[in-house]
C-alpha positions, -999 to +999 in steps of 0.1 A: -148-944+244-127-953+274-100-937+283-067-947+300-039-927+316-037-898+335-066-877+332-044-843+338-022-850+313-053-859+291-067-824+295-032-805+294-027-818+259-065-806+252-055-772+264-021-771+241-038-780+213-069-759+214-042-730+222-026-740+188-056-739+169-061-703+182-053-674+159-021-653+173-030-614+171-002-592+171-006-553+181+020-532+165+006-500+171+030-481+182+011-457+203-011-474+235-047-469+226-054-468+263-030-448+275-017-429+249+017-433+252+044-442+224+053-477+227+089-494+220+093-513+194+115-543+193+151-541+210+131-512+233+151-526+256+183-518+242+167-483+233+157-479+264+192-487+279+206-457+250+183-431+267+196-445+301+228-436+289+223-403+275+210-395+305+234-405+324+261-386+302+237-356+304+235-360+342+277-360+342+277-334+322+257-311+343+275-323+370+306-310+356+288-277+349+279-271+382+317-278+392+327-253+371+300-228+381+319-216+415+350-208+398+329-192+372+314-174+397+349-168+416+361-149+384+329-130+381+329-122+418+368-110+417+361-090+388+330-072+403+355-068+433+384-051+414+355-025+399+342-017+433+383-014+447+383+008+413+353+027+418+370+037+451+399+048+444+377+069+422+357+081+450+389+090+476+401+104+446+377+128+437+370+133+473+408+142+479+406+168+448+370+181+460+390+186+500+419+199+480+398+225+461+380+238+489+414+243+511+424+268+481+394+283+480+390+294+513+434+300+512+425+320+483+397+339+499+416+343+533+442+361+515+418+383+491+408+394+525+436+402+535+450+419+506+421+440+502+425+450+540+464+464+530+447+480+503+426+497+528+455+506+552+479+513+524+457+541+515+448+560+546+490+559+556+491+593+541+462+606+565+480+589+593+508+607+586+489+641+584+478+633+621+517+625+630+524+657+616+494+677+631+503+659+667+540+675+664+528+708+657+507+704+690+471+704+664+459+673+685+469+681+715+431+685+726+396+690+713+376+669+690+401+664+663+422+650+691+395+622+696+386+615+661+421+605+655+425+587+685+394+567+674+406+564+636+439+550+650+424+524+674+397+509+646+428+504+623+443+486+651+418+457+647+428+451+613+461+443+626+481+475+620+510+485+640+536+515+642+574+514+635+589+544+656+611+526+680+645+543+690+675+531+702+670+496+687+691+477+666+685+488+625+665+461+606+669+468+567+634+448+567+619+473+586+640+510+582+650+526+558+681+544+565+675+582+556+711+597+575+741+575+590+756+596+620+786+582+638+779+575+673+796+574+710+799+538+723+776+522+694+786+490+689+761+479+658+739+502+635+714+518+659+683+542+652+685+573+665+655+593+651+628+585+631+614+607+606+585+592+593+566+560+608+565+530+594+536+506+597+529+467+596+499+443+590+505+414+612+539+401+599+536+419+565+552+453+563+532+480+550+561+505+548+591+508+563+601+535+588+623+564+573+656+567+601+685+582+611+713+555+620+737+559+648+769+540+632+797+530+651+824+555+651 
């Protein structure tokens, strides 16, 4: 059969309608059979637009967490700072104590030393005085009693022990012990004439105080 026209347009319309006379298949499964993943169903678009903005909202959000993690980490640092400044204090504190306790301990063993070094000296005054009186009576004049006491005297000078005999010096109630008061020519102030019996000191501390006779102003 002839045909007139436009052959193009002749076999477009061809192609329309054998595309019409095709059956449509629609796939609605929702998960890809190829690749395995879910598919969107209809208005995916619009979901797909939802999880954009969830995620942005969750994006903002940890934004604004990690904003607030310096100051977070700002309080926990200052607070781990004022433990350490505690902790210390602590420290100098017990360190002060420990430095405290060891000054008394060696102040308190300083003077046990020294007390039991009067104790000592406090009890061999009476054989000092024996030598005193032995030395008068011309006993120690020479020989080897003479020496022994000189050595006795000497060691008990290490310790620190000194005699109170002086004469003619002005009386000290600290250090004499006035026995007889006996006006005197051109005394001025209390003066010791004689002493009867020694007196002796450790250092600063007086171990007994010399037993005198006072020269007194007239």
């Amino acid at each position: 059969m002839p045909h007139h026209g436009n052959e193009e347009e002749h076999n477009s319309s061809r192609d329309q309608s054998s595309k019409r006379d095709e059956p449509v298949i629609r796939d609605h499964r929702k998960v890809d059979p190829v690749t395995g993943e879910a598919r969107h169903p209809e208005g995916g678009q619009a979901a797909s637009e939802a999880d954009s903005d969830g995620d942005a909202l969750a994006q903002a959000e940890e934004i604004l967490n990690q904003v607030e993690v310096p100051a977070e980490e700002s309080v926990a640092q200052g607070t781990e700072a004022a433990a350490a400044a505690e902790l210390k204090n602590d420290l100098l504190r017990l360190q002060a104590e420990y430095v405290n306790y060891r000054k008394r301990v060696e102040r308190d063993r300083a003077v046990a030393g020294e007390m039991a070094v009067i104790g000592v000296l406090n009890s061999l005054l009476p054989v000092l005085d024996d030598l005193d009186a032995a030395r008068q009576h011309g006993d120690l004049a020479d020989g080897p009693f003479a020496a022994i006491a000189t050595k006795l005297e000497n060691a008990l000078k290490t310790y620190g022990l000194t005699r109170i005999d002086e004469t003619g010096v002005e009386f000290d109630p600290t250090i004499h012990e006035a026995l007889i008061q006996q006006p005197g020519d051109d005394i001025e102030v209390d003066t010791v004439s004689q002493v009867l019996r020694s007196g002796y000191k450790s250092g600063e501390r007086v171990l007994r105080a010399a037993q005198v006779i006072v020269a007194v102003p007239a």
